[in-house]
C-alpha positions as CSV (number, residue, x, y, z in Angstrom):
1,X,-125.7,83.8,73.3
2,X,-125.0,81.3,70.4
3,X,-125.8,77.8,70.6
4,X,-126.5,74.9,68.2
5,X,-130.0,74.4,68.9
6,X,-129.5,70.5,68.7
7,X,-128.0,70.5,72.0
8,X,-130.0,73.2,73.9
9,X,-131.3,70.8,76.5
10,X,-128.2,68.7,76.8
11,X,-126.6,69.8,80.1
12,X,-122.7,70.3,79.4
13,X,-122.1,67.8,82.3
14,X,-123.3,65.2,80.0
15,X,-121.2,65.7,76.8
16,X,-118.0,66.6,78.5
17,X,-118.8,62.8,80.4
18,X,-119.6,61.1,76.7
19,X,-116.5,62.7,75.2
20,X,-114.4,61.1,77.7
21,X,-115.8,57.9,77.5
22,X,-115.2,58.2,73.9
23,X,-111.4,59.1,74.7
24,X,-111.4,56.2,77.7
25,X,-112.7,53.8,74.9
26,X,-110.4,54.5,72.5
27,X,-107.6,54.0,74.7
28,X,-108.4,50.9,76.0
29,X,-109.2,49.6,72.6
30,X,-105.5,50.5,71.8
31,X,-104.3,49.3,75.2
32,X,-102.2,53.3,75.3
33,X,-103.2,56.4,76.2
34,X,-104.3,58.3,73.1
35,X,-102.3,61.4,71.5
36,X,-103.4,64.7,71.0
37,X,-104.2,64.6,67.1
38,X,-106.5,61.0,68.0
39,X,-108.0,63.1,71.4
40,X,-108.7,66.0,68.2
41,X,-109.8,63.3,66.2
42,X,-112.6,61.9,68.8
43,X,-113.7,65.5,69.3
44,X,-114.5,66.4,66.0
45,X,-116.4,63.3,65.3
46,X,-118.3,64.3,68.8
47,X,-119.4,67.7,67.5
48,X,-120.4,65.8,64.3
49,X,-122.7,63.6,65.9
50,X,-124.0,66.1,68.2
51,X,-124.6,69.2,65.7
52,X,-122.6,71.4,67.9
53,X,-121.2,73.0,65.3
54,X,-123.0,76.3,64.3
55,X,-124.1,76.3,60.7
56,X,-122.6,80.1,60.2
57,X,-119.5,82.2,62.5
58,X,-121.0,84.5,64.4
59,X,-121.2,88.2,63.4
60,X,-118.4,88.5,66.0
61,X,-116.2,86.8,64.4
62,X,-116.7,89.0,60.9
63,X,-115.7,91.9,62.7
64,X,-113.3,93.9,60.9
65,X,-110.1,94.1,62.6
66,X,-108.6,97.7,64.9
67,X,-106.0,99.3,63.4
68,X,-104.0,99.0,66.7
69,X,-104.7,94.9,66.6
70,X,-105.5,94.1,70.2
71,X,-108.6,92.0,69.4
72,X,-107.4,88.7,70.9
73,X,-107.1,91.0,74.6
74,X,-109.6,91.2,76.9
75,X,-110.0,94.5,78.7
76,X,-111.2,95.0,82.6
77,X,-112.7,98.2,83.3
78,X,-113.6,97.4,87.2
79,X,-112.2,99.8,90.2
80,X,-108.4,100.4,90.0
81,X,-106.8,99.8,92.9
82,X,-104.4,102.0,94.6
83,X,-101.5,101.4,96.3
């Protein structure tokens, strides 16, 4: 697993509550509820602060692509079940 090592010992809890208080914050400052570019907006600056972006895409993501194109699916190969 890939993470930004900045944040390894941050539980998740705790930046999913600061990025809503960021979002709460921002719409009470404008006395509306924010839009979904501004919501955008507050996240990026978030990730900014927090280093959470990774400095290089994952090898994953470098893969070349399948002739048939199907990379965005996600395959299950539990027990069929039969009718």
């Amino acid at each position: 697993m890939i993470q930004s090592e900045a944040v390894a010992g941050i539980p998740l809890e705790a930046l999913v509550a600061d990025l809503g208080g960021r979002c709460e914050g921002v719409s009470r400052l404008q006395s509306s509820a924010t839009y979904f570019h501004e919501e955008l907006g507050i996240l990026f600056k978030h990730a900014e602060e927090q280093r959470l972006f990774l400095p290089s895409p994952p090898a994953e993501l470098t893969r070349v692509s399948e002739d048939e194109g199907n990379e965005h699916q996600v395959w299950y190969a539990g027990k069929t079940i039969r009718c």
